[in-house]
C-alpha positions, 0 to 999 in steps of 0.5 A, a space after each residue: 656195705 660193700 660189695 664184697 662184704 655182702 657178698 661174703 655175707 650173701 656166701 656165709 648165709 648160703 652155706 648155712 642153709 646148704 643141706 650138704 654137711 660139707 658145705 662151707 663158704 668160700 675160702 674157709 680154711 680147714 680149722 674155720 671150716 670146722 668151726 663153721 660146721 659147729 656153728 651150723 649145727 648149733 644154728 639148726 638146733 636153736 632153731 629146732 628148740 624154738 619152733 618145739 616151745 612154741 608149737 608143743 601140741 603140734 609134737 605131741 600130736 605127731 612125736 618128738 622124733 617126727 616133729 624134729 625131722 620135720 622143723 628140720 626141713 622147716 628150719 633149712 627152708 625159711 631161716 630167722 630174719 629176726 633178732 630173736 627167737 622169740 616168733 621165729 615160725 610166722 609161717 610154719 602152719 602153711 609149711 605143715 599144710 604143705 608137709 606131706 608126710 603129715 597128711 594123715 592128720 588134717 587138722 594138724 596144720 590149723 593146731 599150728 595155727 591155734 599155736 602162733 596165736 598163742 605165742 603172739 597173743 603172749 607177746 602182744 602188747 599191754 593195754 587195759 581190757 573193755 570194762 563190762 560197766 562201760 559197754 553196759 553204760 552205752 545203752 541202746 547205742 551198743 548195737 552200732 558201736 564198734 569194738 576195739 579188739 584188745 592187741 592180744 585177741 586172736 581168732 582161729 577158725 578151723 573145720 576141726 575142734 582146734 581149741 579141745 584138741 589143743 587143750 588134750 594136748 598141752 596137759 599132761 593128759 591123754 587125749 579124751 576118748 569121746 573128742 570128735 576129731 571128723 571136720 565140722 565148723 569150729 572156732 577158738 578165741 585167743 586172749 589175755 585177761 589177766 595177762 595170762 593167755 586164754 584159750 577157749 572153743 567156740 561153737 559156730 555161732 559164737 564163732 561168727 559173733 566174734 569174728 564179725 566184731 572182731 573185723 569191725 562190724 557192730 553188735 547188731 551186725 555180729 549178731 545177725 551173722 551168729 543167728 544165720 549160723 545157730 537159729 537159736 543164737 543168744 546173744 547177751 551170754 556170748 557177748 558177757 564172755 567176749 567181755 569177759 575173756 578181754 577180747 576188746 580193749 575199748 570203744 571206738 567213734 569210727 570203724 578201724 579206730 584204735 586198731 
């Protein structure tokens, strides 16, 4: 590339994230610089109406008109530097913590979050989920293996109740009255059985479970850190509805294999 074209290029990118609606790169004639106006524009918008289909709940939770404004500053900040669409936003739930106008709700930031999960967890790789036959086959050699987490397995931890208010709030649904909005530890378990993404709340206890075999640790280990979060830990249920959900896609013979 030469220096000229990059800086054109570096000139063209610069105008159009200008915030300035006069902004046009240099030397643009009139007629271009009208077309580029509309260009940018356009850009704004595709960018906008990506970040809206992926992150619903979160414009449901605080409106249409205020999430716009507020993917629009998203938007001029942090343009695509992907060929798609597809995951643009990989870093909009910290642009939400730091939004300051969005500060009356404080789990808005962690439903963000829940949200990317989701989307990547819809765009992550095919592969065959962990048979419940098979892990049952391992016997006692169970409690140290190390459990393969499946590509579209992801775990959101949150003081607030993400997966319920995520759930109130992409059907078409009021929000129940008797959800419990006040911080307490929570989780949510994304995965793809079936290759349809699923969405479920943990209690803490499940929740520490999950990520400790999630992060590599064995069923031995998982269950002991579950136990020092819930006295009463069961762990044969919580562990038939990971398998169930195909958090894993395997077992592996060394920690971190296949991950």
């Amino acid at each position: 590339m030469s220096a000229p074209l990059a800086a054109r290029q570096a000139d063209f990118a610069a105008a159009l994230r200008d915030p300035s609606p006069d902004a046009v790169p240099d030397g643009f004639s009139e007629a271009a610089a009208r077309r580029f106006r509309v260009y940018r524009n356009n850009v704004r918008v595709a960018l906008i109406e990506a970040l809206a289909a992926a992150y619903p709940a979160v414009s449901r939770l605080v409106g249409e008109p205020f999430f716009h404004r507020m993917a629009g500053v998203y938007a001029a900040e942090e343009p695509s530097r992907e060929r798609t669409l597809n995951l643009y936003g990989e870093n909009f739930a910290d642009f939400v913590a730091g939004f300051a106008p969005a500060g009356e709700l404080p789990y808005l930031a962690d439903i963000a979050r829940l949200e990317r999960a989701v989307l990547e967890a819809r765009h992550a790789a095919d592969a065959p989920v962990l048979d419940p036959a098979a892990a049952a086959a391992l016997g006692s050699r169970l409690a140290s293996a190390w459990l393969i987490p499946h590509p579209a397995t992801r775990l959101v931890r949150s003081e607030y109740p993400v997966a319920e208010i995520w759930h109130a709030n992409t059907a078409e649904a009021p929000t129940p009255d008797d959800l419990v909005l006040t911080a307490g530890a929570a989780g949510a378990l994304v995965s793809r059985p079936a290759l349809s993404v699923s969405v479920q709340a943990l209690a803490p206890g499940r929740c520490a479970f999950a990520e400790t075999l999630l992060d590599g640790g064995d069923p031995a280990a998982a269950h002991a850190a579950a136990a020092s979060r819930e006295e009463d830990f069961d762990v044969i249920p919580a562990f038939r509805d990971l398998l169930a959900a195909g958090a894993f896609a395997g077992v592996a013979n060394e920690p971190g294999e296949g991950g």
